[in-house]
C-alpha positions as CSV (number, residue, x, y, z in Angstrom):
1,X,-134.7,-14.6,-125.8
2,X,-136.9,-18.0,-125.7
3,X,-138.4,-18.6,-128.6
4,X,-141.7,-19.8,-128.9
5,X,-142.3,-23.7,-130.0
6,X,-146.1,-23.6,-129.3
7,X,-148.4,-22.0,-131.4
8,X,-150.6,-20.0,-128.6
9,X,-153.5,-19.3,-131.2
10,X,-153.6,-22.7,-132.4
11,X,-152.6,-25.3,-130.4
12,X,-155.7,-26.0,-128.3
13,X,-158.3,-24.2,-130.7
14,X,-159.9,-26.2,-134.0
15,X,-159.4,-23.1,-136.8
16,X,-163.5,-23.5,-137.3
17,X,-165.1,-23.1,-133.6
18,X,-164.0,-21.0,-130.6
19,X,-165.9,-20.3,-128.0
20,X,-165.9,-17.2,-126.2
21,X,-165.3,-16.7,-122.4
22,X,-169.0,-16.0,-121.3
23,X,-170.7,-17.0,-125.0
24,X,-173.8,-18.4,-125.4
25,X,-172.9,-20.4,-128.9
26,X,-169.6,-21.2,-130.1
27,X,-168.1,-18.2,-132.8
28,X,-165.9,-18.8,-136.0
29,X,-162.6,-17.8,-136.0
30,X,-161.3,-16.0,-139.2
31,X,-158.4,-17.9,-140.0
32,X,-156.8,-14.9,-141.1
33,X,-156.7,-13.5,-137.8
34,X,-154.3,-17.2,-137.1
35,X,-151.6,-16.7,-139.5
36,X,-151.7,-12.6,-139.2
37,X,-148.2,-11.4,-137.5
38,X,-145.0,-12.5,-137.0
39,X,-143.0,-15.1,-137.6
40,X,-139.9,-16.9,-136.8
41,X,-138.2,-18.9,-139.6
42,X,-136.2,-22.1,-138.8
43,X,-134.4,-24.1,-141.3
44,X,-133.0,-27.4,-139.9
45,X,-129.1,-27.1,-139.7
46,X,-128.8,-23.8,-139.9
47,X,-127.9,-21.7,-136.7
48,X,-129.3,-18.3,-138.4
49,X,-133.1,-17.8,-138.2
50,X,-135.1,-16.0,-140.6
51,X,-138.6,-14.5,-140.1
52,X,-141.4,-13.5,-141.8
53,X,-144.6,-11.2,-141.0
54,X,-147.9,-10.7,-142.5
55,X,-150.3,-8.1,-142.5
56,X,-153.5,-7.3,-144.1
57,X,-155.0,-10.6,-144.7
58,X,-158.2,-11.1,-145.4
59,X,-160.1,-13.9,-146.5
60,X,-161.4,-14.6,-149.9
61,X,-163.3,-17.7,-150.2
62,X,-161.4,-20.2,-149.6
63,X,-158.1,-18.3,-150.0
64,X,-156.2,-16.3,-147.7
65,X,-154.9,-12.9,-149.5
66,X,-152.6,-10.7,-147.9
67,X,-151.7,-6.9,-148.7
68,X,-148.2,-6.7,-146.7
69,X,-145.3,-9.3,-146.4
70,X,-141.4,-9.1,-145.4
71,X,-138.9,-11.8,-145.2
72,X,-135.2,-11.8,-144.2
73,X,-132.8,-12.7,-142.2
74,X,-133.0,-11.6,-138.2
75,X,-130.0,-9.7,-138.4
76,X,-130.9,-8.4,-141.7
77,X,-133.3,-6.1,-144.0
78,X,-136.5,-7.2,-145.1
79,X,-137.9,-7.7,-148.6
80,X,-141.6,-8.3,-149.7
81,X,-142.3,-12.3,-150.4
82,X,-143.7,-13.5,-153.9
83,X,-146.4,-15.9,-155.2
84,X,-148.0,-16.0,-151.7
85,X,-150.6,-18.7,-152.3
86,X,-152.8,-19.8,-149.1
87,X,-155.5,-21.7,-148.9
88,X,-157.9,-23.1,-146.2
89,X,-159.4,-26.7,-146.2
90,X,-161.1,-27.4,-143.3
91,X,-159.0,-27.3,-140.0
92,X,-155.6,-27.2,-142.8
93,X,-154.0,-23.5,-144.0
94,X,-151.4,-24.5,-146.8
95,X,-149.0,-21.9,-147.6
96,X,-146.8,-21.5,-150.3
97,X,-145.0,-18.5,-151.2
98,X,-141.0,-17.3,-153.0
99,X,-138.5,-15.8,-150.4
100,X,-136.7,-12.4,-151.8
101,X,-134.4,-15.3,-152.6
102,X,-136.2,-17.1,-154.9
103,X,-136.2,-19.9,-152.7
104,X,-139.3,-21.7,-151.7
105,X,-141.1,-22.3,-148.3
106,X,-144.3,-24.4,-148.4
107,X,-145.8,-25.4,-144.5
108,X,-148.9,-26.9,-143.7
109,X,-151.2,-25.3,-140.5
110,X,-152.7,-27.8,-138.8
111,X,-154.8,-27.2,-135.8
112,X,-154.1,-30.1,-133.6
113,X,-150.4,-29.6,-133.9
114,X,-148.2,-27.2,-131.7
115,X,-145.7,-26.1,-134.8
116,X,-146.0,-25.3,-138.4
117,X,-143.8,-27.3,-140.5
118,X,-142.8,-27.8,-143.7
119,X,-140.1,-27.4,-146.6
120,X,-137.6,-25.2,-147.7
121,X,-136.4,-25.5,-151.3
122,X,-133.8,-23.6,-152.6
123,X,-132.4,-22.4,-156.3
124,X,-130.6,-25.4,-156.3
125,X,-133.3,-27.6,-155.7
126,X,-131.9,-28.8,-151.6
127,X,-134.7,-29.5,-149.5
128,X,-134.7,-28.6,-146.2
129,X,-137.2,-28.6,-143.0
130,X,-138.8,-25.7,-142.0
131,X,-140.1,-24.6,-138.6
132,X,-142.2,-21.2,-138.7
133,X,-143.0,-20.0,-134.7
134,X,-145.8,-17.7,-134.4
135,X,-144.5,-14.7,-131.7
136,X,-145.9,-11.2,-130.8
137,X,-144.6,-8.7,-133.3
138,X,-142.9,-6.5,-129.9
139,X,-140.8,-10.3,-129.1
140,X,-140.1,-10.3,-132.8
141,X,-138.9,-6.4,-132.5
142,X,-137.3,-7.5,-129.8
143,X,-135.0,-10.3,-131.5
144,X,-134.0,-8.4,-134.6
145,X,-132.6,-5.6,-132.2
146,X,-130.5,-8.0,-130.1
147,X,-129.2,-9.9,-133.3
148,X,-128.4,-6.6,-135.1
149,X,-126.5,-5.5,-132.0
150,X,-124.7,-9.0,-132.1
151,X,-123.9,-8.6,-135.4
152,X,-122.9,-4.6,-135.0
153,X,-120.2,-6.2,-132.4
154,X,-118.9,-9.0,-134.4
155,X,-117.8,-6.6,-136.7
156,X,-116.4,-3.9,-134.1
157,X,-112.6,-3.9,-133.2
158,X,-112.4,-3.8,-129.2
159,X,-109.2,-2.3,-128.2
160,X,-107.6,-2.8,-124.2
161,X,-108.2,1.0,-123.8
162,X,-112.1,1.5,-125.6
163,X,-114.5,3.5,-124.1
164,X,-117.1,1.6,-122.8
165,X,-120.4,3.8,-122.0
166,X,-124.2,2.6,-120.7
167,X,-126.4,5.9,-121.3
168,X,-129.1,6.6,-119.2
169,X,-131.7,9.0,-120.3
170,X,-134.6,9.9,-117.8
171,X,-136.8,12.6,-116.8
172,X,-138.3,14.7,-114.6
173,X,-141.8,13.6,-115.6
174,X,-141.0,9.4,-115.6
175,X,-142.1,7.3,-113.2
176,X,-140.5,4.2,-114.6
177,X,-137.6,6.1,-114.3
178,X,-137.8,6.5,-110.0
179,X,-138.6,2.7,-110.1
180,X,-135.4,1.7,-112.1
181,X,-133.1,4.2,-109.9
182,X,-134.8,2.9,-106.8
183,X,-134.3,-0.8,-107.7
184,X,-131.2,-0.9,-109.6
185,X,-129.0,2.0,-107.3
186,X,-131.2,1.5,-104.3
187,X,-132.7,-1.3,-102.1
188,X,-132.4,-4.1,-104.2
189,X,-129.0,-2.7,-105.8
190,X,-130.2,-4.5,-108.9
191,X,-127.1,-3.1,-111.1
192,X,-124.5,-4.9,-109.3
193,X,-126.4,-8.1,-109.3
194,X,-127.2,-7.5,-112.8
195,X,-124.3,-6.5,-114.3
196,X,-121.1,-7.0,-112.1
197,X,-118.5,-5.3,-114.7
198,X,-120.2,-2.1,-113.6
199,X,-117.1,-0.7,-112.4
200,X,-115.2,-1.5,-115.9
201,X,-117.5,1.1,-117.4
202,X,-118.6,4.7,-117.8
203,X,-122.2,5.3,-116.3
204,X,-123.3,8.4,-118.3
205,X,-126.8,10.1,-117.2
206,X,-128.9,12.4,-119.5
207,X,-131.6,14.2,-117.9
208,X,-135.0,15.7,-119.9
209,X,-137.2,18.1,-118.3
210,X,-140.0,15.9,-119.2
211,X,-140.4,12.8,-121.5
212,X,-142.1,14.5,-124.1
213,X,-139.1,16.4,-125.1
214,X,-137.2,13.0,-126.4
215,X,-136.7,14.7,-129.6
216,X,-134.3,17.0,-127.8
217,X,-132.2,14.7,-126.2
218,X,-129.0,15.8,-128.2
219,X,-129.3,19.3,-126.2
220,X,-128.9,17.3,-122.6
221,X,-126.0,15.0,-123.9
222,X,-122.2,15.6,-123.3
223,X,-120.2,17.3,-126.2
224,X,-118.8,13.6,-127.3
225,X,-122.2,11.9,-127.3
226,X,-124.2,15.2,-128.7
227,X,-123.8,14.3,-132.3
228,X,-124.8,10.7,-132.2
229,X,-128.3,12.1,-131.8
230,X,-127.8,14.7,-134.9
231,X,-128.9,13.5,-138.7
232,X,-126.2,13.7,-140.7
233,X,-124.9,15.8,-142.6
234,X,-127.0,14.5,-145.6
235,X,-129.9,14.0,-143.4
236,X,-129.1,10.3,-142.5
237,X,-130.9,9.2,-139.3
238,X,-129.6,9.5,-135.7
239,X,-127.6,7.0,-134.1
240,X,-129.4,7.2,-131.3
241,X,-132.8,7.3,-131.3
242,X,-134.5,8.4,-127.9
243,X,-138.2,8.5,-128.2
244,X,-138.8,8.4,-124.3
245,X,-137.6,7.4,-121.6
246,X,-136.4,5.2,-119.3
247,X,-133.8,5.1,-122.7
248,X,-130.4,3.2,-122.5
249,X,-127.7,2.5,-125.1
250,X,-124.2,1.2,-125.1
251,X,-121.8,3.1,-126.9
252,X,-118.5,1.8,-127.5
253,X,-116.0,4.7,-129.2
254,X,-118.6,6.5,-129.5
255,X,-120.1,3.7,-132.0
256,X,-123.8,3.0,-130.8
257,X,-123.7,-0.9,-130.4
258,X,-127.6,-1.6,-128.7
259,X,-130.2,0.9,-127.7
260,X,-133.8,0.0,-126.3
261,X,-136.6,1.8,-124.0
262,X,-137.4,0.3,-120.4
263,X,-135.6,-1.7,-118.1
264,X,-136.8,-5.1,-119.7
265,X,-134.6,-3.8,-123.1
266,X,-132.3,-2.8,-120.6
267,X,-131.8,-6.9,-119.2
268,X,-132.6,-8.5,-122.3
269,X,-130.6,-6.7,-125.0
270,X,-127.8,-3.7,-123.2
271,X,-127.0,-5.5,-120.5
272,X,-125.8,-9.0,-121.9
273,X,-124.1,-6.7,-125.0
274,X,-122.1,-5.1,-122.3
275,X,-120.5,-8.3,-120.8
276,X,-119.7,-9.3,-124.8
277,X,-118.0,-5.8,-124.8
278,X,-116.1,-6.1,-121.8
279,X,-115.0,-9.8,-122.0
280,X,-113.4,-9.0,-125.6
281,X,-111.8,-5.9,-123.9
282,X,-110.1,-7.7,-121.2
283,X,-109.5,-10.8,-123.9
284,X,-107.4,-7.6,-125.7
285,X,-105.5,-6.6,-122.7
């Protein structure tokens, strides 16, 4: 996953004039609409990022209120922020808010600069700098999944004899479904270029009558994958959650380790999970 260094709705655009593609007179922009979405937090030295996403903000005056925040760690949960303060002066935002931490992150938004910076202060009064990375919420998605599954494995034993499975749910009714056989099993043989350790795993296929019936996807799985789609007991979610399909997860002893919809989750997140998963088998041969 690349992360993103340039502000897209910022860089080349003053925060008081935009013009329109096919406008007769230039158009304000809301600077609400600027700092609106997701974010990825970077502290200097540290390896782990954070992020941060807003929603609901709306401009009073000359402040910038917003109605929804969370804050944590990528591989973590999320917690509201506390204090948010932001405030526009001319072409400047200046945020201020408390992490769930009580630490504090203050960055200034400058138009003609390609990343928001700041500081990072915490309890103990260290000072840090602070990147924050603007990214579409689905890349940000996208991120927390992979770094959940990383952490998921860090903390999995992986024995020379575990059971490594790549689930394939399609159906009937999917087009991106014909594509991904075609391609990956067919004419471009994508798999084997893709993932080589092919052959060190179990391929298991799951097949729906039609997407819509996603929901039922326990009822097409075999007996040893069936209950990870059941609550629990005590009505705890499913471990794996098919909404639709093309769907693919790695399971390893029958531990659901990554999971993601279409064939881009499939190469950016199961895939490069399954190599981890076999390289630490054959490291515990």
């Amino acid at each position: 996953m690349n992360r993103r260094s340039v502000l897209r709705y910022i860089a080349s655009v003053p925060l008081g004039v935009a013009v329109c593609e096919g406008a007769v007179a230039a158009k304000l922009v809301d600077p609400a609409w600027l700092i609106e979405g997701a974010w990825l937090v970077s502290l200097e030295g540290e390896s782990r990022d954070r992020f941060l996403t807003l929603s609901g903000v709306k401009l009073n005056g000359d402040r910038l209120e917003v109605e929804n925040t969370s804050y944590g760690y990528i591989d973590g949960s999320a917690k509201p922020v506390r204090q948010w303060q932001a405030t526009v002066e001319g072409d400047t935002i200046r945020i201020r808010f408390l992490t769930p931490a009580d630490s504090q992150i203050s960055v200034v938004l400058n138009a003609d600069e390609a990343a928001v910076l700041g500081q990072f202060k915490s309890t103990k009064g260290k000072q840090v700098p602070v990147r924050l990375t603007k990214l579409p919420v689905s890349e940000l998605a996208e991120l927390r999944q992979a770094s959940q599954a990383s952490a998921k494995l860090a903390s999995l034993v992986i024995r020379n004899n575990s059971r490594i499975v790549l689930l394939y749910v399609s159906a009937s009714d999917c087009p991106a479904c014909r594509g991904y056989q075609a391609e990956y099993f067919g004419r471009k043989n994508l798999m084997a270029i893709q993932l080589p350790e092919f052959s060190e795993i179990i391929y298991q296929k799951a097949f729906l009558g039609s997407y819509r019936a996603a929901s039922s996807v326990a009822s097409v799985l075999p007996p040893e994958l069936a209950p990870l789609a059941l609550r629990g007991p005590n009505g705890e979610p499913s471990k794996i959650r098919c909404h639709g399909t093309p769907y693919f997860a790695l399971i390893v002893d029958e531990k659901v380790i990554a999971q993601t919809h279409g064939v881009t989750g499939l190469e950016t997140l199961v895939i490069p999970q399954i190599k981890r998963v076999v390289a630490l088998r054959h490291q515990a041969t």
